[in-house]
C-alpha positions in Angstrom: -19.5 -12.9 25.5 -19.7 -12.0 21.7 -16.3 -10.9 19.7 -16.1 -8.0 17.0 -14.7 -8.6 14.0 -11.5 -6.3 12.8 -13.1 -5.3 9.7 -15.0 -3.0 11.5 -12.7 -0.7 14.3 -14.6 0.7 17.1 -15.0 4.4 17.9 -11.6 5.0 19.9 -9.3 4.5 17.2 -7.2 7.8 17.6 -3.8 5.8 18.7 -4.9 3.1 16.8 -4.6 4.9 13.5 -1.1 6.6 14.1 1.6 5.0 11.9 4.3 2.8 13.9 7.9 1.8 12.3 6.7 -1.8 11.5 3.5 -0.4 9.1 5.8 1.9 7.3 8.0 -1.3 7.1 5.5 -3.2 5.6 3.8 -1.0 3.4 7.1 0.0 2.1 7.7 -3.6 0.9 4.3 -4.3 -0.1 4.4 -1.4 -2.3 7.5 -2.2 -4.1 6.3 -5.8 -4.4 3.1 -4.3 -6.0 5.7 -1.8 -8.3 7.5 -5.3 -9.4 4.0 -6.9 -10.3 3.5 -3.0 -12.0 6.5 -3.6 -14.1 5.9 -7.3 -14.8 2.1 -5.7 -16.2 3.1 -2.9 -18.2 5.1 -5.4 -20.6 1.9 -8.4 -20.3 -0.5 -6.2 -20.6 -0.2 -4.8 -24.4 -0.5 -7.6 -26.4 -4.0 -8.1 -24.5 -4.7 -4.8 -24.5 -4.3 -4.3 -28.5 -7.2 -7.2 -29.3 -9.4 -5.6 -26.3 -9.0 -2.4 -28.4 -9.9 -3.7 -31.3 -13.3 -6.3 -30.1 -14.5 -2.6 -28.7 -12.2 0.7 -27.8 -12.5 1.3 -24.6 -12.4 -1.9 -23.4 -9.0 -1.9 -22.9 -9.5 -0.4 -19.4 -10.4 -3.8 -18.1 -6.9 -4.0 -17.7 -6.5 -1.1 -15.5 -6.7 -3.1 -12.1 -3.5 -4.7 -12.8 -2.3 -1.1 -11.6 -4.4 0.1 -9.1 -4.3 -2.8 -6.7 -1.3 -1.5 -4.5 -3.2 1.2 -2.5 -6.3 -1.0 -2.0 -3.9 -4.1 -0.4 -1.7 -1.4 1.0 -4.7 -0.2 3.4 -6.3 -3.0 3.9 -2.9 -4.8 5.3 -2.3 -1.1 7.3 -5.3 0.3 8.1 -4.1 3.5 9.1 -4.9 7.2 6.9 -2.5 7.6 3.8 -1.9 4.1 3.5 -3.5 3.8 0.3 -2.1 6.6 -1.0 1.4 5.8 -0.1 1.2 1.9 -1.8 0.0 3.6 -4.9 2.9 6.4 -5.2 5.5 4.1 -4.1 4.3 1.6 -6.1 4.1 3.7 -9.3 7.4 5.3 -8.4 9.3 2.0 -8.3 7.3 1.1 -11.8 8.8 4.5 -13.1 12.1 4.1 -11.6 12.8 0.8 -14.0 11.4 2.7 -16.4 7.8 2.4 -18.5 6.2 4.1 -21.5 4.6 6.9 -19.5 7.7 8.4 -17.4 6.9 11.0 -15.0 3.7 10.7 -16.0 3.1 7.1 -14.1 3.9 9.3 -10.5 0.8 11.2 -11.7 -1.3 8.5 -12.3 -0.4 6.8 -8.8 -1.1 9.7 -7.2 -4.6 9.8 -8.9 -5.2 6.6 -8.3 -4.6 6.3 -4.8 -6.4 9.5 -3.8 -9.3 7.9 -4.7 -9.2 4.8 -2.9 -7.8 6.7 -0.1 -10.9 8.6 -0.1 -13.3 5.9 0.2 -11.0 4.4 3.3 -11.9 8.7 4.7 -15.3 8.8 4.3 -15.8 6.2 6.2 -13.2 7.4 8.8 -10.7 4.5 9.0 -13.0 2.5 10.3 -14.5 -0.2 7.7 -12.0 -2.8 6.1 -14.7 -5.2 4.8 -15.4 -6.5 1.6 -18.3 -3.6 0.5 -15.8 -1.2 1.3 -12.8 -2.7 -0.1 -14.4 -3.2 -3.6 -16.0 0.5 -3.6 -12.5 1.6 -3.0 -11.1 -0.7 -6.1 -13.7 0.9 -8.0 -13.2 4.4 -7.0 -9.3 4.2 -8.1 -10.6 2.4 -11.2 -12.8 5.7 -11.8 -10.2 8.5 -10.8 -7.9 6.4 -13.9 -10.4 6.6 -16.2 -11.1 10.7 -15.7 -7.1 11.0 -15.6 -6.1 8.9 -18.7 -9.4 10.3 -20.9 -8.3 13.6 -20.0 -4.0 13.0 -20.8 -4.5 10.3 -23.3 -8.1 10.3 -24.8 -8.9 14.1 -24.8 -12.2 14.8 -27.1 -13.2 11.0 -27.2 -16.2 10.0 -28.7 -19.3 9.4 -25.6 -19.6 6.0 -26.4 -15.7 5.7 -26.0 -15.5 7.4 -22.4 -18.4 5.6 -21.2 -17.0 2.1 -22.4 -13.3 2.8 -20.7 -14.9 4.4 -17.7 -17.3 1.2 -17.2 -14.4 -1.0 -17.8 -11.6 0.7 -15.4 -14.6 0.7 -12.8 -15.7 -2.9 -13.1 -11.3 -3.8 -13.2 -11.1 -1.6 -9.7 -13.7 -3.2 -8.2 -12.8 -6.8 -9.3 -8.8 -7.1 -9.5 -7.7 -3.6 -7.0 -10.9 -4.5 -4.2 -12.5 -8.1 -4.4 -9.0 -9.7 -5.2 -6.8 -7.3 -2.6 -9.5 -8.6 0.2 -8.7 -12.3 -0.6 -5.6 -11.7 -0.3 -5.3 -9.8 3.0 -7.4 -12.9 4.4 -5.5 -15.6 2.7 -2.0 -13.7 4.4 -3.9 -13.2 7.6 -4.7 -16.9 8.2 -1.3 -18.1 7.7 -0.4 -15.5 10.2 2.3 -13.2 8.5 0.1 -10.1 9.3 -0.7 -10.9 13.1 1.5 -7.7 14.2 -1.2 -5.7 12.6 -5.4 -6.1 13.0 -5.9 -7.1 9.8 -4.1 -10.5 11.2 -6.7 -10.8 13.5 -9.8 -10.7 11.8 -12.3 -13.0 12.5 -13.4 -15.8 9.9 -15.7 -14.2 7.2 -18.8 -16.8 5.8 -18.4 -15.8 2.6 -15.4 -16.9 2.1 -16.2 -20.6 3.5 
């Protein structure tokens, strides 16, 4: 008798996908975890972002996964609709709540950000948690930053500049928000911390052998 691995739910998923106390629980403190390690990033990052800047402008966004990786873990951990959403808000809210150089603006930019790894997580209906769909949902968020901050912070930037940062936030999505989120979740999962939830259970994945 053959088993089905977790990172892909079968059809009947309705009950599965309603929220119970212990995932708001969890995502709750994974989120402000991920609003800590915000906090930690907004002071690290600048003095790498500065020489990025000035090798090639635009560049900079390769730092951009450093804040978009909340939603992406959130879900996968979750797996239920909004999750991703709701890591990236609370995360960004706790990252304004000690306070950063953006303010208000940094609930904005979460909510941005985890719309559009949310929406990769809808398309394909709650049902994928893999690694393909884990680092086109890092890179989504990395591309809804890039369209908000060149349209607050960048308005009327030079083509070459918005393609450079766009590439950038992309490429730091997909690597630091998806790839590394989806080691994560199956580093935490073998140890066994997540077996309340089905990401706990996933089988073991080749690629990471």
């Amino acid at each position: 008798m053959s088993t089905q691995s977790t990172d892909t739910m079968p059809a009947d998923t309705g009950r599965a996908l309603r929220w119970r106390v212990v995932d708001i629980v969890v995502a709750s403190v994974l989120a402000t975890a991920a609003g800590l390690v915000f906090v930690l990033w907004n002071v690290a990052s600048n003095p790498i972002s500065t020489p990025l800047s000035a090798t090639l402008p635009g560049l900079q966004a390769l730092l951009g996964g450093g804040w978009l990786f909340a939603g992406v873990l959130t879900a996968l951990v979750i797996r239920k609709p909004g999750a991703a959403l709701y890591g990236e808000l609370v995360a960004a809210t706790v990252s304004a709540l000690v306070g950063n150089q953006w303010g208000v603006l940094t609930l904005e930019s979460g909510l941005v950000q985890g719309l559009g790894a949310e929406l990769v997580f809808a398309v394909f209906l709650y049902r994928r948690w893999g690694l393909p769909t884990a680092v086109l949902a890092g890179a989504v968020a990395g591309l809804a930053l890039a369209v908000n901050d060149l349209i607050l912070w960048y308005p009327g930037s030079a083509t070459a500049f918005v393609t450079i940062y766009t590439v950038s936030a992309i490429i730091s999505g997909a690597l630091v928000a998806g790839l590394l989120s989806w080691f994560v979740v199956r580093s935490l999962a073998k140890t066994g911390a997540l077996s309340r939830f089905a990401s706990g259970r996933m089988e073991p994945d080749p690629r990471t052998r």
